[in-house]
PDB file of N, CA, C and O in Angstrom:
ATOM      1  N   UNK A   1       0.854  -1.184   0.000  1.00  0.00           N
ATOM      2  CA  UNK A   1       0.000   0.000   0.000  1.00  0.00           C
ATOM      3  C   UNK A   1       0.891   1.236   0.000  1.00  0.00           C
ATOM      4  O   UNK A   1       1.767   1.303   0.862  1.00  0.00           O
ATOM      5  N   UNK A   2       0.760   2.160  -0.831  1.00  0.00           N
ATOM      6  CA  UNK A   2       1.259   3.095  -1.572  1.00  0.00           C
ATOM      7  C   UNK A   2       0.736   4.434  -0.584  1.00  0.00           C
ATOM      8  O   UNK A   2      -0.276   4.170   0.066  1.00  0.00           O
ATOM      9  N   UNK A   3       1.194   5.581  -0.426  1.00  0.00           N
ATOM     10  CA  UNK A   3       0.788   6.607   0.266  1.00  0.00           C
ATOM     11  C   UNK A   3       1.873   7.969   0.093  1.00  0.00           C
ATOM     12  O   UNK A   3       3.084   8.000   0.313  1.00  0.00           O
ATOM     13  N   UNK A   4       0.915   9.113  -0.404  1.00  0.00           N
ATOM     14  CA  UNK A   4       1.478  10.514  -0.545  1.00  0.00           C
ATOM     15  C   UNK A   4       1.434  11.335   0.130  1.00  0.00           C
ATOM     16  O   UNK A   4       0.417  11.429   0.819  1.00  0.00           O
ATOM     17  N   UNK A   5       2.449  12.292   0.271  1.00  0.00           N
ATOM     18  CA  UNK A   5       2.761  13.598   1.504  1.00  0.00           C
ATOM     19  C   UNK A   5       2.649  14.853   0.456  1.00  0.00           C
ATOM     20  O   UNK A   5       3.370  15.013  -0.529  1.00  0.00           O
ATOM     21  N   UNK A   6       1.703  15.611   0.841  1.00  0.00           N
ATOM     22  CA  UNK A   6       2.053  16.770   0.153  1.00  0.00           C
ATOM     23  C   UNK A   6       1.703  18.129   0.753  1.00  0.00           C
ATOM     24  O   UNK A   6       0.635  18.638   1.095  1.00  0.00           O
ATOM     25  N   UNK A   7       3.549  18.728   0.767  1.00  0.00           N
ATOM     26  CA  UNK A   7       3.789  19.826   1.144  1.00  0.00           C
ATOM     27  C   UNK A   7       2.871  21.228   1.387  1.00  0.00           C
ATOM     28  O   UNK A   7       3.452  22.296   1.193  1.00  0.00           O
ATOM     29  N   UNK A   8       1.376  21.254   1.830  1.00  0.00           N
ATOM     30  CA  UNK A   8       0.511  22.389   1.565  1.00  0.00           C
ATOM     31  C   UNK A   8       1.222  23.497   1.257  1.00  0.00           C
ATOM     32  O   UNK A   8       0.846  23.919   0.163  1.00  0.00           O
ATOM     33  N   UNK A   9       2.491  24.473   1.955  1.00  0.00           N
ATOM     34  CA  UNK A   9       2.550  25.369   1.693  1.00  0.00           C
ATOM     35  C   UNK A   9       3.505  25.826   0.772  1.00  0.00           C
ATOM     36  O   UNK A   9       3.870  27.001   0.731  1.00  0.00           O
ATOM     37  N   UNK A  10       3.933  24.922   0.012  1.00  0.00           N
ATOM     38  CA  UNK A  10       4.531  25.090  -1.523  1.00  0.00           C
ATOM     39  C   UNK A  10       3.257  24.552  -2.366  1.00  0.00           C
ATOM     40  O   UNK A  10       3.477  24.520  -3.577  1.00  0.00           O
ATOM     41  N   UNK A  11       2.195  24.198  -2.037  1.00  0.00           N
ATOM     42  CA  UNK A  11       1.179  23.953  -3.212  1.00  0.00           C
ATOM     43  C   UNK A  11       1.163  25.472  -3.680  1.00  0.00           C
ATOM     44  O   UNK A  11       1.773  26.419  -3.182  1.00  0.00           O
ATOM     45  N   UNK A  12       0.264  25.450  -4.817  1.00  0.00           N
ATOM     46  CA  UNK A  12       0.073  26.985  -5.313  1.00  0.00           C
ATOM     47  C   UNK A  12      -1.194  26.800  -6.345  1.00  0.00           C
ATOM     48  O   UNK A  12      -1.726  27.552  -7.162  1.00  0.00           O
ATOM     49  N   UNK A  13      -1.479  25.123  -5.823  1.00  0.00           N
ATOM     50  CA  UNK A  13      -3.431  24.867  -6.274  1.00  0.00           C
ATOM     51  C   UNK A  13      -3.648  24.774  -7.723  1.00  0.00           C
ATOM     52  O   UNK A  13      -4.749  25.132  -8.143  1.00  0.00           O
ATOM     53  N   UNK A  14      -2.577  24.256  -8.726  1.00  0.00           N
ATOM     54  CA  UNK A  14      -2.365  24.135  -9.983  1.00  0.00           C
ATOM     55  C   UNK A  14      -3.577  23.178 -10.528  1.00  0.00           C
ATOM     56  O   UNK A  14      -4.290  23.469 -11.488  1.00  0.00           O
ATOM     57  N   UNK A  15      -3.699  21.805  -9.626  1.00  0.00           N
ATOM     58  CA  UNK A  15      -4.359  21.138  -9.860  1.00  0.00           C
ATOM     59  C   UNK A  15      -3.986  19.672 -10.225  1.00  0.00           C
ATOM     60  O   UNK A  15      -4.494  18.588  -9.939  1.00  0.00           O
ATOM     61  N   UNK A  16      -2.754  20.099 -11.068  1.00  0.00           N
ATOM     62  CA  UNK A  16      -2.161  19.054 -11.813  1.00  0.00           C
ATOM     63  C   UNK A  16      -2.295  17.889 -11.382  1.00  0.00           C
ATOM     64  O   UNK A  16      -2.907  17.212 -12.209  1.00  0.00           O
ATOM     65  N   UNK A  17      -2.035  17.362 -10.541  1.00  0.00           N
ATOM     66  CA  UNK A  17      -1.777  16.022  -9.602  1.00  0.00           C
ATOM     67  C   UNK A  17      -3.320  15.433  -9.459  1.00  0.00           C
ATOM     68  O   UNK A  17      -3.664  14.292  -9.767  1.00  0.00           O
ATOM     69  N   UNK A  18      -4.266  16.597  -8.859  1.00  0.00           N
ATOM     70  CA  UNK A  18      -5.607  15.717  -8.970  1.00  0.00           C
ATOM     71  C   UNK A  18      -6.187  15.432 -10.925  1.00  0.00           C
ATOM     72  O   UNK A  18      -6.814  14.470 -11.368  1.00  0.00           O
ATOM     73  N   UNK A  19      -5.839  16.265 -11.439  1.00  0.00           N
ATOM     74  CA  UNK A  19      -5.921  15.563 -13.210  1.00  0.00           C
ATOM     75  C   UNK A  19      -5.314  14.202 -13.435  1.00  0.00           C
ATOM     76  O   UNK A  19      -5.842  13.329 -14.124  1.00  0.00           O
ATOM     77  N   UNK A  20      -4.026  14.074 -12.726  1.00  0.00           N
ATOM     78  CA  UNK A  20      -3.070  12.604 -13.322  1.00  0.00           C
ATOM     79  C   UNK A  20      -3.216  11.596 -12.712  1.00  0.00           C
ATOM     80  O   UNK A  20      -2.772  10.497 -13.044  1.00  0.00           O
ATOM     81  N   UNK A  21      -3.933  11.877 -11.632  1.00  0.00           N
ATOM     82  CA  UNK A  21      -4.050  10.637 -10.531  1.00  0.00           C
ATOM     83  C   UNK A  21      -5.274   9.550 -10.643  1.00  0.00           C
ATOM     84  O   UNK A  21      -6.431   9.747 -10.271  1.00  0.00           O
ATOM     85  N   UNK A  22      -4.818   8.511 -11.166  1.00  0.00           N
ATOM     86  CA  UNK A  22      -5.939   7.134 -11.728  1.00  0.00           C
ATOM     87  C   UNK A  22      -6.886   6.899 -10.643  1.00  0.00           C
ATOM     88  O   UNK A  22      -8.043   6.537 -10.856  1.00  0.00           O
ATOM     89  N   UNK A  23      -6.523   7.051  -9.774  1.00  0.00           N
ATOM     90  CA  UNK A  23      -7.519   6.523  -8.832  1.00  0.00           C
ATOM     91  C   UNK A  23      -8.546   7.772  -8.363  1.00  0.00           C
ATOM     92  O   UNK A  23      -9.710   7.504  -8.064  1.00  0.00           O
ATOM     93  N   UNK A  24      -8.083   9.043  -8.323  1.00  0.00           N
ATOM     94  CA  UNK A  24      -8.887  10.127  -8.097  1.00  0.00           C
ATOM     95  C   UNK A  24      -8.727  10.510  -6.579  1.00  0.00           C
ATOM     96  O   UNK A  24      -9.524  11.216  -5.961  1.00  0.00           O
ATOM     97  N   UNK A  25      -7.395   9.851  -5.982  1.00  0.00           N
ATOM     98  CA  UNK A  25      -7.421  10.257  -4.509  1.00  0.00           C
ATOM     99  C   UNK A  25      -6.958  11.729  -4.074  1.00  0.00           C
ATOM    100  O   UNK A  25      -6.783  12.085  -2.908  1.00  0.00           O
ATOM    101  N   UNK A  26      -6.756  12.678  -5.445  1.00  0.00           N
ATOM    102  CA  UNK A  26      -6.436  13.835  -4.364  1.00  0.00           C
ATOM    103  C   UNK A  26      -7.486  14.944  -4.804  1.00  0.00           C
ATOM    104  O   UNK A  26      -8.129  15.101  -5.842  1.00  0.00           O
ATOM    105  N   UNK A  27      -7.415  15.602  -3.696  1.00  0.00           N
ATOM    106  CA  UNK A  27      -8.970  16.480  -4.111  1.00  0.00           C
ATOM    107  C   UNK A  27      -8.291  17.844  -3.453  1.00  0.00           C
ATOM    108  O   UNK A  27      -7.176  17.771  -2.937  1.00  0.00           O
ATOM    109  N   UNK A  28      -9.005  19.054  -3.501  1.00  0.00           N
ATOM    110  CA  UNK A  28      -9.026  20.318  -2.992  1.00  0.00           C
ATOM    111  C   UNK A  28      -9.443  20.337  -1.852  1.00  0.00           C
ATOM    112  O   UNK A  28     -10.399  19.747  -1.349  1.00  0.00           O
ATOM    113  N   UNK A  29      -8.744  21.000  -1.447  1.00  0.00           N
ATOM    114  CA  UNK A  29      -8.993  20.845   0.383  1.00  0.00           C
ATOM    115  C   UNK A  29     -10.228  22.091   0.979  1.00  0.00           C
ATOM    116  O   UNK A  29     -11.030  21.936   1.899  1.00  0.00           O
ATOM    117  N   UNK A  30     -10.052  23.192   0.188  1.00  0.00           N
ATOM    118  CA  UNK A  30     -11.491  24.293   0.352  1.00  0.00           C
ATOM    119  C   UNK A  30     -10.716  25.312   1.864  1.00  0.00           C
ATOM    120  O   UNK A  30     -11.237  26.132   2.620  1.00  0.00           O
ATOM    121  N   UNK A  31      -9.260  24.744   1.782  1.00  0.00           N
ATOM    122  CA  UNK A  31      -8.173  25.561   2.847  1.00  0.00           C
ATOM    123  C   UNK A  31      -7.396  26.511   2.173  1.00  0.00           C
ATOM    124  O   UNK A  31      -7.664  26.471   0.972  1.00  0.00           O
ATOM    125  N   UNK A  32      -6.426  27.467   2.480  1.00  0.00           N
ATOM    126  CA  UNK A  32      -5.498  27.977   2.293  1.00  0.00           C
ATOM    127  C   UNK A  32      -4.450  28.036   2.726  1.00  0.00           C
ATOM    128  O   UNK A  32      -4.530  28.425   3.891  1.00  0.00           O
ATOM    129  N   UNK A  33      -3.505  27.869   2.444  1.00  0.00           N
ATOM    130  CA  UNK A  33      -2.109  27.945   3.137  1.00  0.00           C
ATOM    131  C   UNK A  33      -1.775  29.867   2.761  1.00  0.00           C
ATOM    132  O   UNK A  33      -2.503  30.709   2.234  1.00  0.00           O
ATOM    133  N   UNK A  34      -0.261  29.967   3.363  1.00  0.00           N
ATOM    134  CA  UNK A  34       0.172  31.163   3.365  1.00  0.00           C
ATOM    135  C   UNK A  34       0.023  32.415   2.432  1.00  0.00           C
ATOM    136  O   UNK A  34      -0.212  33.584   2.735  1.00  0.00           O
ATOM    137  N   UNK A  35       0.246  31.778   1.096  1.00  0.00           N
ATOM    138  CA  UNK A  35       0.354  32.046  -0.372  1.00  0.00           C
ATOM    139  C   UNK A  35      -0.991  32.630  -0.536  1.00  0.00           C
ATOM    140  O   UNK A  35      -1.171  33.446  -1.440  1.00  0.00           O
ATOM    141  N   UNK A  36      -2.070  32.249   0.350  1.00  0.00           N
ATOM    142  CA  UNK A  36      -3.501  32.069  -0.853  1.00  0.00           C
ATOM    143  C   UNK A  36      -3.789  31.580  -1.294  1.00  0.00           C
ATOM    144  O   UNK A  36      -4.881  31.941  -1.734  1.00  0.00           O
ATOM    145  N   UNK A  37      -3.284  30.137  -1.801  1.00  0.00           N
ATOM    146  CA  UNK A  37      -3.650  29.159  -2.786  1.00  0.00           C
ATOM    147  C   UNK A  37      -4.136  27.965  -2.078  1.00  0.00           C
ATOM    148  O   UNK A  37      -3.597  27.283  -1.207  1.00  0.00           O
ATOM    149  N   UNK A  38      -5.418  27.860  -2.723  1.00  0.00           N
ATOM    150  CA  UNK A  38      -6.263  26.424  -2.578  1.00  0.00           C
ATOM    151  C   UNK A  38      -5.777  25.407  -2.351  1.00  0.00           C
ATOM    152  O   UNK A  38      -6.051  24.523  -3.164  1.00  0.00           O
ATOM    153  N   UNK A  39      -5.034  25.104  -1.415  1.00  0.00           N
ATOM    154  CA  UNK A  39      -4.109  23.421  -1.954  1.00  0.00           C
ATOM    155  C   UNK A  39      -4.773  22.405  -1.816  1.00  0.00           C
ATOM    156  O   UNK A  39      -5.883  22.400  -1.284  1.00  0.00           O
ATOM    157  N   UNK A  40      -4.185  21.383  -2.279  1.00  0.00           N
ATOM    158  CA  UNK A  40      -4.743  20.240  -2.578  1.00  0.00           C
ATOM    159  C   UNK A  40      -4.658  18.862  -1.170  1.00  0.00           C
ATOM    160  O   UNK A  40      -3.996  19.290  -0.225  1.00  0.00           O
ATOM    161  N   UNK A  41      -4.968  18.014  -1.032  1.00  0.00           N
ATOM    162  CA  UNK A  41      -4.986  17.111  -0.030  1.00  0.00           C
ATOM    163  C   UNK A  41      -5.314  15.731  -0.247  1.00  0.00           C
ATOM    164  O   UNK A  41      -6.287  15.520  -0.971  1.00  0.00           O
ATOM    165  N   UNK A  42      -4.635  14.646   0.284  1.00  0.00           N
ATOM    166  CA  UNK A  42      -4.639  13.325  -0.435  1.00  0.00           C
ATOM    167  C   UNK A  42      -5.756  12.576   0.745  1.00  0.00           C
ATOM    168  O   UNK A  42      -5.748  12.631   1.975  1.00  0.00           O
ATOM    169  N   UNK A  43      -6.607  11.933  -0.130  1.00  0.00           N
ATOM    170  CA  UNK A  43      -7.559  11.384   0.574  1.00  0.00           C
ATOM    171  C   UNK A  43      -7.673   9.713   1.009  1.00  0.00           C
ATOM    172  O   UNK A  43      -8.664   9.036   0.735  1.00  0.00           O
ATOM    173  N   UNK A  44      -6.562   9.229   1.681  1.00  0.00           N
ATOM    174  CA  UNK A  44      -5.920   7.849   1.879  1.00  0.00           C
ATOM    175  C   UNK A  44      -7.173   6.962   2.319  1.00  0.00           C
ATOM    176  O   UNK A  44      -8.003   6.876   3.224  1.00  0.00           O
ATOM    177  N   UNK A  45      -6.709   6.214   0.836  1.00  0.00           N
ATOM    178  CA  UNK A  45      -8.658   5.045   0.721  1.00  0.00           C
ATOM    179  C   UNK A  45      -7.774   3.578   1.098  1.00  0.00           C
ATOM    180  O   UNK A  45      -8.356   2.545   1.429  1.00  0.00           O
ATOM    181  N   UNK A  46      -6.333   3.690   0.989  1.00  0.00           N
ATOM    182  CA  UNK A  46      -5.923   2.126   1.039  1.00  0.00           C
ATOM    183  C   UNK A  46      -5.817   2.416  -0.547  1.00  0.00           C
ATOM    184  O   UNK A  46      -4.588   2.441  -0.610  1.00  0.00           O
ATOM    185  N   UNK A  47      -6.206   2.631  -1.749  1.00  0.00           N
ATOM    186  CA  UNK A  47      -6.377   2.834  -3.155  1.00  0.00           C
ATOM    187  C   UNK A  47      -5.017   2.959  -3.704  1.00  0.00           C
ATOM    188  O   UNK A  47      -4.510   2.208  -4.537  1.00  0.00           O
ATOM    189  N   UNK A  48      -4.289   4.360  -2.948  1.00  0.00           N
ATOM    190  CA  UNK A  48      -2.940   4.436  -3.983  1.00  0.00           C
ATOM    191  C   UNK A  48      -2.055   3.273  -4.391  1.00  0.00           C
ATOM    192  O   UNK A  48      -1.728   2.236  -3.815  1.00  0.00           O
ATOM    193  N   UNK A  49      -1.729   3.889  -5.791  1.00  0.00           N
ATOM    194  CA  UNK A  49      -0.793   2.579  -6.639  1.00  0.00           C
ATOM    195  C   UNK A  49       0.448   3.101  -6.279  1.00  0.00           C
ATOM    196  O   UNK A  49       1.246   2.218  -6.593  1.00  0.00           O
ATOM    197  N   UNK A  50       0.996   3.935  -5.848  1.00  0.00           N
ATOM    198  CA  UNK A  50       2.599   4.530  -5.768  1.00  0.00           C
ATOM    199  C   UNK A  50       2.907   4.583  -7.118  1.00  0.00           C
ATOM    200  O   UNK A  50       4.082   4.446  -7.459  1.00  0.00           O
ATOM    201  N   UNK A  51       1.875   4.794  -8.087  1.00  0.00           N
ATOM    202  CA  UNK A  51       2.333   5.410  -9.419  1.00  0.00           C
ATOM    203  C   UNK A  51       3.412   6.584  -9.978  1.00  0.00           C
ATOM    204  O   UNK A  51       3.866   6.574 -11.122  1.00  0.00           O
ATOM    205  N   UNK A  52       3.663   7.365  -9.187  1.00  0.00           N
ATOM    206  CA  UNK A  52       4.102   8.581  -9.003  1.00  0.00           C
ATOM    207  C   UNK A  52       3.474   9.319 -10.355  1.00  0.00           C
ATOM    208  O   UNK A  52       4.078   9.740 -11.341  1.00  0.00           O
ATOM    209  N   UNK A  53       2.675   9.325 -10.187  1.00  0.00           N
ATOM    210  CA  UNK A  53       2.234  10.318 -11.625  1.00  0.00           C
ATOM    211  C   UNK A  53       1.695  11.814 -11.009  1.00  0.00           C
ATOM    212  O   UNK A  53       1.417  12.762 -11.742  1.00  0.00           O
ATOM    213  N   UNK A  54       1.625  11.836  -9.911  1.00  0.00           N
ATOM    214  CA  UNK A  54       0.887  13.274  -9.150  1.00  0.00           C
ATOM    215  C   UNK A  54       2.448  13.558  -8.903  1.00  0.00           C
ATOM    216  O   UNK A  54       2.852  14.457  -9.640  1.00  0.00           O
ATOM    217  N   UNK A  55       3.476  12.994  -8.013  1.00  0.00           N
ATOM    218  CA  UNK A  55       4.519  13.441  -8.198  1.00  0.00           C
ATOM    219  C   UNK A  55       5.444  14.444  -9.222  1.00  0.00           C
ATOM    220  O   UNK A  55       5.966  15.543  -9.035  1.00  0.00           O
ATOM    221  N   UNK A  56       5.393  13.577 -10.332  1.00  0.00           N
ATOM    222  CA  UNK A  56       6.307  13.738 -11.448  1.00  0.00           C
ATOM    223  C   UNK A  56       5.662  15.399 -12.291  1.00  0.00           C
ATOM    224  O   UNK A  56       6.412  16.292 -12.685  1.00  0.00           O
ATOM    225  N   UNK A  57       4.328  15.416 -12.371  1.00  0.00           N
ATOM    226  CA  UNK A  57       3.527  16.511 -13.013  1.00  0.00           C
ATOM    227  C   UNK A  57       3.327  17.515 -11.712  1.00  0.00           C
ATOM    228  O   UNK A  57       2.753  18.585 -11.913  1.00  0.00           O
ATOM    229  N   UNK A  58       3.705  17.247 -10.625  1.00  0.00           N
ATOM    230  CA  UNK A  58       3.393  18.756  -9.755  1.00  0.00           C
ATOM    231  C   UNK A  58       4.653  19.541 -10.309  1.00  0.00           C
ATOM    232  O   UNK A  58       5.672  18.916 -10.603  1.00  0.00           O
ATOM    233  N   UNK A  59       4.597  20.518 -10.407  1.00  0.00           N
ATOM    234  CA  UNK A  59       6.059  21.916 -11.361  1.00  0.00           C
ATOM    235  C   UNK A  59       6.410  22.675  -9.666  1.00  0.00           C
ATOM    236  O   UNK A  59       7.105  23.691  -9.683  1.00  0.00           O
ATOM    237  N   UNK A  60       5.944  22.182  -8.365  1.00  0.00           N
ATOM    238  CA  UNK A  60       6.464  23.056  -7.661  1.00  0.00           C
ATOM    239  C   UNK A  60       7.198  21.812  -6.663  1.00  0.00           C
ATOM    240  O   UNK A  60       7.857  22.204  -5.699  1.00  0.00           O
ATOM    241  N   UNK A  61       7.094  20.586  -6.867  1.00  0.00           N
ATOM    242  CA  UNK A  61       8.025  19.251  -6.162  1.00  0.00           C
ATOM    243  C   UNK A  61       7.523  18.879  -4.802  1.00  0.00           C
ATOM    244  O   UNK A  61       8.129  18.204  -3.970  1.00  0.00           O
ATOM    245  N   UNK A  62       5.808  19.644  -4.638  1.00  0.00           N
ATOM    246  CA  UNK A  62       4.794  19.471  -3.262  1.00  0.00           C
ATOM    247  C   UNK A  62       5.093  17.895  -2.774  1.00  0.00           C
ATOM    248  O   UNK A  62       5.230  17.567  -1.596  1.00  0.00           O
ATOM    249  N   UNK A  63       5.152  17.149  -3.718  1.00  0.00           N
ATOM    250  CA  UNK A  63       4.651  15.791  -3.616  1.00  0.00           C
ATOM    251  C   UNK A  63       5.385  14.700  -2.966  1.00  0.00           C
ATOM    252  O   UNK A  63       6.494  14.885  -3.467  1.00  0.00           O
ATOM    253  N   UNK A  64       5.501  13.823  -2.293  1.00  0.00           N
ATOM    254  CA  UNK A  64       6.336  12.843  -2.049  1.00  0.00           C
ATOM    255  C   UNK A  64       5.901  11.351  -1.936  1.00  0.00           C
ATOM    256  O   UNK A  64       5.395  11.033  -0.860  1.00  0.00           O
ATOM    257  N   UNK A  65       6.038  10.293  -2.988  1.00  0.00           N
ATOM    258  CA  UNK A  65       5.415   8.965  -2.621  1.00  0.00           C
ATOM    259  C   UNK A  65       6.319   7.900  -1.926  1.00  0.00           C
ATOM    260  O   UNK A  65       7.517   7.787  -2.186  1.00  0.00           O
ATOM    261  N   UNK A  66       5.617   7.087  -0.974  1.00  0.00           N
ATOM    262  CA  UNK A  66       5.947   6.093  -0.138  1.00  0.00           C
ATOM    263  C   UNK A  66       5.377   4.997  -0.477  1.00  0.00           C
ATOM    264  O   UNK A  66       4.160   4.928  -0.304  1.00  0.00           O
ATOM    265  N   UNK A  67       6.142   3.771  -1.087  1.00  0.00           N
ATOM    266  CA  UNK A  67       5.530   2.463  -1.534  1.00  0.00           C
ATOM    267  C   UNK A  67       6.040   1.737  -0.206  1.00  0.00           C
ATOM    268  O   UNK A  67       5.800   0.544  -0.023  1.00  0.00           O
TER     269      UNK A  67
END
């Protein structure tokens, strides 16, 4: 079982990661961090593949996966 960390206050709410992610586990959190920006938040179902595909497409490096 696969599981992601992501940095809220380098998010900047791009989105990217909830677009690439097969399973659909990361969603908008409806929070703000420092910046102002919407960040995003991983919603741990047991589901993640440790795909790194939310990883690889975040442009600010929020992301971190644990297989």
């Amino acid at each position: 079982m696969a599981k992601i960390t992501i940095d809220s206050e380098k998010c900047k709410g791009c989105l990217l990661c909830i677009t690439f992610c097969p399973k659909g586990l990361i969603k908008v959190s409806g929070k703000f961090n420092k910046r102002g920006a919407d960040f995003v938040e991983f919603k741990d179902s047991g589901e993640c593949l440790g795909c790194v595909q939310c990883a690889i497409m975040c442009p600010d490096c929020c992301i971190e996966v644990y297989k």
